[in-house]
N, C-alpha and C positions, 0 to 999 in steps of 0.2 A: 405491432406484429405485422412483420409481411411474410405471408405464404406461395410457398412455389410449389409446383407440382413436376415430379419428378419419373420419368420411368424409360423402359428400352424398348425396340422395333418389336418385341414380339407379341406386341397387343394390337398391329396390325394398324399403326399410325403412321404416318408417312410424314415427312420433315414437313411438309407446305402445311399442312392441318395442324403441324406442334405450335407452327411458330405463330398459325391465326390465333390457334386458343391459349398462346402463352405459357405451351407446357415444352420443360427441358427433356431432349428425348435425346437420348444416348444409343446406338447401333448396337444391338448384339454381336459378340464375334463369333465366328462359323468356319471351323479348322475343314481343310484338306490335305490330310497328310501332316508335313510339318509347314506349309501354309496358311496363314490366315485371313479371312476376308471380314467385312464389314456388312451387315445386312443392309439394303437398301442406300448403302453408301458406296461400296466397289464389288457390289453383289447381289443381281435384282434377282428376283424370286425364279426368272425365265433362265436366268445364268445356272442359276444353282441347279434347278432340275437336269439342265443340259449337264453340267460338270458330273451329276450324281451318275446321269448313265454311263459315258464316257467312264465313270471311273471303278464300273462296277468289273468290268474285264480285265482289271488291276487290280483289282478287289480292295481299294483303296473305301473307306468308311468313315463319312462324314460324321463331327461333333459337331456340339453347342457349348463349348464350357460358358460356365456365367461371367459374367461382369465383374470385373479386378476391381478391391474394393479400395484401390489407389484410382481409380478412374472414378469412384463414386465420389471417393475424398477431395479428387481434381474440381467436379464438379459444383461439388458443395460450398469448395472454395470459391470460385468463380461466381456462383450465386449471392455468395454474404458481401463481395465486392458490390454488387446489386442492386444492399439493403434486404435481403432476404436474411429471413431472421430464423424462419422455421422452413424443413420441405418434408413431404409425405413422398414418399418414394415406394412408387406400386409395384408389385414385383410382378412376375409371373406365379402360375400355383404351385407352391411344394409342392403338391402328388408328382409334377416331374420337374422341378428345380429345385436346389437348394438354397439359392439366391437370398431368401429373405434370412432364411436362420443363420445365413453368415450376414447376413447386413446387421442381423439385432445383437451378433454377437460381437460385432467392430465398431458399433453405436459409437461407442464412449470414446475411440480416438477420435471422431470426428469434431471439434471443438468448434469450428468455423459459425457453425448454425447448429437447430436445434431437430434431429431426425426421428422423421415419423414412418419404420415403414409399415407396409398393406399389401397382407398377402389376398391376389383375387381370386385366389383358389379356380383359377380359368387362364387362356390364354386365347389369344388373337383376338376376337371380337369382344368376348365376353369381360375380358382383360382390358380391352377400350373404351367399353361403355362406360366402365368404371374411372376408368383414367379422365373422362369428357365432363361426367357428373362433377369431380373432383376438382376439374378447371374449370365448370360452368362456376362452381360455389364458390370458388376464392374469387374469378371476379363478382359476387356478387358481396361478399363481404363477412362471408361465412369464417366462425372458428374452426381449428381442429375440431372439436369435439361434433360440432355441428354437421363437417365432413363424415367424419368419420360414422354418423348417427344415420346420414343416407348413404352413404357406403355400403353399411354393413343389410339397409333395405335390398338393394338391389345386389348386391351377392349373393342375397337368400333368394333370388328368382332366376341366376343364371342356370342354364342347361347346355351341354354340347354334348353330338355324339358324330360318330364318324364310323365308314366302310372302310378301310386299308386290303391291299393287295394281300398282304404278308406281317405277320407278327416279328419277324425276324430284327427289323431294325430297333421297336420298341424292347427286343430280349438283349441287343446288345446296348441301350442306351439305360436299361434299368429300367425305366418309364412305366414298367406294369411288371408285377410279380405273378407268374403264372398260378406259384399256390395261392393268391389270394383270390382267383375267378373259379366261379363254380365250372368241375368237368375239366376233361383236357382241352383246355383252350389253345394251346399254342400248335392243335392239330384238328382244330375241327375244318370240315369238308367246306369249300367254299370261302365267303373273304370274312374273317373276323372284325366284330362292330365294334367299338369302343365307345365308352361313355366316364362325363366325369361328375364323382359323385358328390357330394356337396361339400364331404371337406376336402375337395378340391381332390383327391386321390382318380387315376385311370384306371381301368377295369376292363375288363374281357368280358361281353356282354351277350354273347353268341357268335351267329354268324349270318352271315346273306348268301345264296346262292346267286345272288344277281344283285348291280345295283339298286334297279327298280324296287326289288324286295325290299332294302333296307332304306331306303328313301321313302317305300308309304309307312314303315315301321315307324320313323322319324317325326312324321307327319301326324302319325297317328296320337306321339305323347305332346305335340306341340297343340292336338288337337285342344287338349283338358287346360292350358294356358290361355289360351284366345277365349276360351271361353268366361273370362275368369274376367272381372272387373276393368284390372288396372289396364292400358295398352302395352301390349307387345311387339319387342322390338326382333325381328330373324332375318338372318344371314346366311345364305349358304356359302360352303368355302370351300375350295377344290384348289388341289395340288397341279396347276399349271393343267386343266383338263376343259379346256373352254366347250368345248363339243357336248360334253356331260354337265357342265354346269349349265346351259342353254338346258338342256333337255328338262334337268332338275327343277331349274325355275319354272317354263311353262307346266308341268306336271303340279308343283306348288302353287303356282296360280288358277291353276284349274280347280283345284278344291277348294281354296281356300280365296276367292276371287276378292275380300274386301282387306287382302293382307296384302303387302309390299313388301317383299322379297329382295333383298340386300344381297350383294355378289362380293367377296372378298377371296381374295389369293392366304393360299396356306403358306406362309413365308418359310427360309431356309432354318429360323431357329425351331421353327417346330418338324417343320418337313424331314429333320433328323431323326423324327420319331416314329414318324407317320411312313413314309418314303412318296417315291412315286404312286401317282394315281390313287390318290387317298380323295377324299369328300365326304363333307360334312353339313351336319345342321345345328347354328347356334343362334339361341333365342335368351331374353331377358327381359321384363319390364320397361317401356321407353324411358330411358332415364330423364327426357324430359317431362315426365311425369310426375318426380320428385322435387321440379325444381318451381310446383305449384303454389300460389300461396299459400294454401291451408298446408302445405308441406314446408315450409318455412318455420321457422322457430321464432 
C-alpha cells in the first residue's frame, strides 16, 4: 500500500510546503463574473482583495465553486501512475462546502486508486493542520485507519472564529443560515462574529462593536485551551489587513506571552465568504503532538 495525501489551497498551503511534505495540492477556483482564476496559482490573496473592491461598483460577486470531480479523477490518475495505491483527500468543512458529499458520492467511478475522503469540518489553518498530521503519518508509515485515528484527535480540538464587516457576502454564498443563529443576526449593531461549530457548521455568534472587542473575546475562549494539557497550536488570520494583524498579534502576546502566535492570510476561497476586512482566530492542539510515541500505535 502507498498512501498519498490529497487536498486544495483552502487550507492555507502554499505549493513550496505541498511539495516539502509530499502532499498533492490542487488550486481552488475563484470565479469573477464569467472568469475564472486559480487560487495562489493566477490569483494571490493581495490580487483578490484588490479585484473584490474594484468590482464592487459593478456589483460584480465573487464565488468559490468546488473542485470538478474530473479534476479529482485527473488527479488520482496521475498519482496511481506513481504507485499510489490509496489517497485521503481532505476537503474543506461542509458547514460551507459541499465538496466532500460529492467526492463520496463519485467515489466509485474513480477506479485508478483507492479514495478516502476527510471532511475537516474547518478551513484554512485548521484544515492544514490536519492535512500536515496526515502527511507527517504517511511518511512515517502509518495505515488509513491509523490516520484517520489521529485525524479524527485533532478535529475534536480545532476552533475558529472570526469579526467580518458585513454578513452580506456569507447570505449570498449560503455559508450561514440566519434562522439557525440565535436573534436577528444578519442586523445586529456593529461587526458580526462567527464561529465554527464542531460539526464543522458556521454560525452567527453575536457581534463586536470594535475589533478589539472581539479579539479579547477570542482570547478569552483560547484562554480555557492553553490551559489544558496538550500544546496548542493559534494563528491569526486576517483578510489582506497587515496593520490589524500586527496590532492583533502584540495585544495576543501581551497576555498570553509563553504562546506563539502564527499569522496567516485569509485566502480568496474563503474570503468569498468572509469579504473584506475580516480577522480571525484559529487554534488546535499541536499536531506535532500526535505524532509522539506513546501516540503511535
Amino acid at each position: 500500500m502507498k498512501i498519498a495525501i490529497l487536498t486544495d489551497t483552502s487550507a492555507g498551503i502554499a505549493f513550496d510546503e505541498a511539495k516539502q511534505w509530499h502532499i498533492h495540492l490542487l488550486s481552488a477556483p475563484i470565479m469573477f463574473g464569467n472568469r475564472q482564476y486559480h487560487e495562489y496559482e493566477d490569483l494571490s490573496t493581495a490580487d483578490y482583495y484588490r479585484l473584490m473592491r474594484l468590482s464592487k461598483s459593478k456589483k460584480m460577486v465573487p464565488t468559490a465553486p468546488q473542485l470538478s470531480m474530473q479534476t479529482i479523477q485527473a488527479a488520482c490518475a496521475e498519482l496511481a501512475q506513481n504507485g499510489v495505491t490509496d489517497v485521503i483527500i481532505i476537503g474543506p468543512s461542509l458547514g460551507i462546502s459541499g465538496f466532500v458529499n460529492t467526492l463520496a458520492a463519485f467515489v466509485e467511478n474513480i477506479t485508478s486508486v483507492h479514495v478516502h475522503p476527510w471532511d475537516s469540518r474547518g478551513i484554512l489553518t485548521t484544515m492544514g493542520e490536519q492535512v500536515r498530521l496526515a502527511a507527517a503519518l504517511v511518511d512515517r508509515g502509518a495505515t488509513i485507519d491509523e490516520i484517520f485515528e489521529q485525524l479524527t484527535k485533532l478535529r475534536a480540538t480545532t476552533h475558529s472564529a472570526f469579526v467580518i464587516d458585513s454578513i452580506k457576502p456569507l447570505l449570498r454564498t449560503g455559508a450561514v443560515n440566519p434562522s439557525h443563529s440565535p436573534g436577528p443576526a444578519p442586523i445586529l449593531p456593529g461587526k458580526p462574529i462567527l464561529v465554527f461549530e464542531s460539526n464543522g457548521k458556521m454560525r452567527v455568534a453575536g457581534s463586536a462593536l470594535r475589533l478589539k472587542g472581539a479579539l479579547s473575546d477570542f482570547l478569552d475562549d483560547l484562554a480555557t485551551d492553553i490551559a489544558g494539557v496538550a500544546p496548542v497550536k493559534a494563528t491569526i488570520l486576517n483578510a489582506d489587513q497587515p496593520e490589524t494583524t500586527t496590532q492583533w498579534v502584540a495585544t495576543a502576546q501581551e497576555r498570553f506571552p509563553t504562546v506563539t502566535f502564527e499569522t496567516a492570510l485569509i485566502g480568496p476561497s474563503f474570503g468569498v465568504h468572509v469579504g473584506d476586512g475580516a480577522m480571525g482566530l484559529a487554534w488546535c492542539q499541536d499536531y506535532r503532538s500526535l505524532l509522539a510515541p506513546e501516540n503511535e500505535n
